[in-house]
BALOBA-1460 file (C-alpha; in Angstrom, 3 decimals):
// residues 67
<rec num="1" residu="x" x="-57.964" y="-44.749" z="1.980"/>
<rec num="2" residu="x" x="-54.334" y="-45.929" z="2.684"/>
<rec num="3" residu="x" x="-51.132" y="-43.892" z="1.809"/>
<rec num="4" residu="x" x="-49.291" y="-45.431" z="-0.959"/>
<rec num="5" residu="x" x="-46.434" y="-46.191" z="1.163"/>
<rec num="6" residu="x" x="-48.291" y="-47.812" z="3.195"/>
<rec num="7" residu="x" x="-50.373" y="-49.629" z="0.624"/>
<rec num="8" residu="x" x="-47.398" y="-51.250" z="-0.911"/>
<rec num="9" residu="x" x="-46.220" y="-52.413" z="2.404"/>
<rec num="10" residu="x" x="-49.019" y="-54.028" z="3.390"/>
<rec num="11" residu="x" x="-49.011" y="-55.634" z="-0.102"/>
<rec num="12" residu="x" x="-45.308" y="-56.637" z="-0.462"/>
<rec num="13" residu="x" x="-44.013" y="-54.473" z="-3.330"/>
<rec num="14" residu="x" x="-41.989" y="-50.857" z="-3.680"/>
<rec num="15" residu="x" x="-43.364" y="-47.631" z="-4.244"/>
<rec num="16" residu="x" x="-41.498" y="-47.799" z="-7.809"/>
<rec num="17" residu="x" x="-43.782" y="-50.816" z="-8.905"/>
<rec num="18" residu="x" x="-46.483" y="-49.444" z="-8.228"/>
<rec num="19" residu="x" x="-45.973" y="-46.168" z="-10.298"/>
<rec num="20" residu="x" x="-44.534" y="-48.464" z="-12.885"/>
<rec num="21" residu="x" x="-47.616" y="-50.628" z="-13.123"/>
<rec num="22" residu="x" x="-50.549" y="-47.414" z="-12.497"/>
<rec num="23" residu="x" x="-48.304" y="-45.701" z="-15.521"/>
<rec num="24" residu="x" x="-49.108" y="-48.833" z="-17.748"/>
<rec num="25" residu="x" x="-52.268" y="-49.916" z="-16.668"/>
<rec num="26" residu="x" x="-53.848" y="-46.942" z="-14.949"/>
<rec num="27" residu="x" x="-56.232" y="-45.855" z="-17.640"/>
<rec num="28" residu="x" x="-57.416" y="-49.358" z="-18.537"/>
<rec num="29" residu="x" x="-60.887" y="-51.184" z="-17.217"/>
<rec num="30" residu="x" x="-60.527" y="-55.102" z="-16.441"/>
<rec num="31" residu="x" x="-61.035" y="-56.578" z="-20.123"/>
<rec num="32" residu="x" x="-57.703" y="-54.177" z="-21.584"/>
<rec num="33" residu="x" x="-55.858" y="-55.366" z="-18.919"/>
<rec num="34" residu="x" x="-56.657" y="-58.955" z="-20.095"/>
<rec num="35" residu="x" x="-56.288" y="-58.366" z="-23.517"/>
<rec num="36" residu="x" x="-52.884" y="-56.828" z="-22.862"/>
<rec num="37" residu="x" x="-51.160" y="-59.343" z="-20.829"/>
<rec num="38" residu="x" x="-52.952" y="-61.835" z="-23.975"/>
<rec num="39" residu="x" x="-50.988" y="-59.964" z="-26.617"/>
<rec num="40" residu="x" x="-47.656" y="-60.072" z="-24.391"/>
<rec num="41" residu="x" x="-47.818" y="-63.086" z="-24.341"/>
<rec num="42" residu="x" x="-48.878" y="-64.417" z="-27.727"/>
<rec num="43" residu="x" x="-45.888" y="-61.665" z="-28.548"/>
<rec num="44" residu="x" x="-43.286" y="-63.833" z="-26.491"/>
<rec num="45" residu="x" x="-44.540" y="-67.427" z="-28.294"/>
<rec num="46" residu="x" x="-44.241" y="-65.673" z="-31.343"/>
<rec num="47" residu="x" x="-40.445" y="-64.458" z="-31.026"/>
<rec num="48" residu="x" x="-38.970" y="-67.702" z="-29.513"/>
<rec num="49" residu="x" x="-39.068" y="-68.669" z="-33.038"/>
<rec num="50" residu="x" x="-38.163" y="-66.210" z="-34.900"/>
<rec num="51" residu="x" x="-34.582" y="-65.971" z="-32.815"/>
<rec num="52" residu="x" x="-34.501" y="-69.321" z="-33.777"/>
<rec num="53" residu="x" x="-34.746" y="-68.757" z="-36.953"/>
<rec num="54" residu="x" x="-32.141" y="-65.683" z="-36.855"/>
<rec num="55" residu="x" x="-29.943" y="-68.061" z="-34.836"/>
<rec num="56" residu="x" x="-30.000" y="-70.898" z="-37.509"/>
<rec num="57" residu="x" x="-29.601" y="-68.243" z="-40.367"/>
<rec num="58" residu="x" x="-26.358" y="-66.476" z="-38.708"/>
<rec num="59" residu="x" x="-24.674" y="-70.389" z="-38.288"/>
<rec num="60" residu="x" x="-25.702" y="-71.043" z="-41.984"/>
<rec num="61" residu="x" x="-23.564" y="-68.156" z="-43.273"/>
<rec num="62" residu="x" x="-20.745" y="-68.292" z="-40.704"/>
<rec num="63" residu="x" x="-20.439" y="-71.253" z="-42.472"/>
<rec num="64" residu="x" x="-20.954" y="-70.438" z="-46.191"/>
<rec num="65" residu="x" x="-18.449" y="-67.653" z="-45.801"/>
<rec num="66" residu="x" x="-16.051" y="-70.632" z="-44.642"/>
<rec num="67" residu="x" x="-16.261" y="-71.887" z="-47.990"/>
């Protein structure tokens, strides 16, 4: 078994990373793991419009407090 350290070397990434993701997906089998990362990003689809939405609302009063 390799020393973290080592581990991320070998892989690329930092020592940080790799606490970050065991912290957030350490306690999960395969199928959360999916399931998360499907709900993250159904989550972003789902905001692009709603800021949208927010932006169009703030020009509309900008604009009716203009009047």
């Amino acid at each position: 078994m390799l020393p973290v350290k080592e581990l991320c070397r070998k892989h690329g990434f930092s020592e940080p990373s790799y606490y970050a993701w065991k912290a957030k997906f350490g306690g999960m089998n395969v199928s959360d793991a999916q399931r998360l990362k499907a709900l993250e990003t159904e989550n972003t689809k789902l905001k692009k419009p709603l800021v949208n939405s927010m932006l169009k609302i703030d020009a509309m009063r900008e604009v009716l407090k203009g009047k």
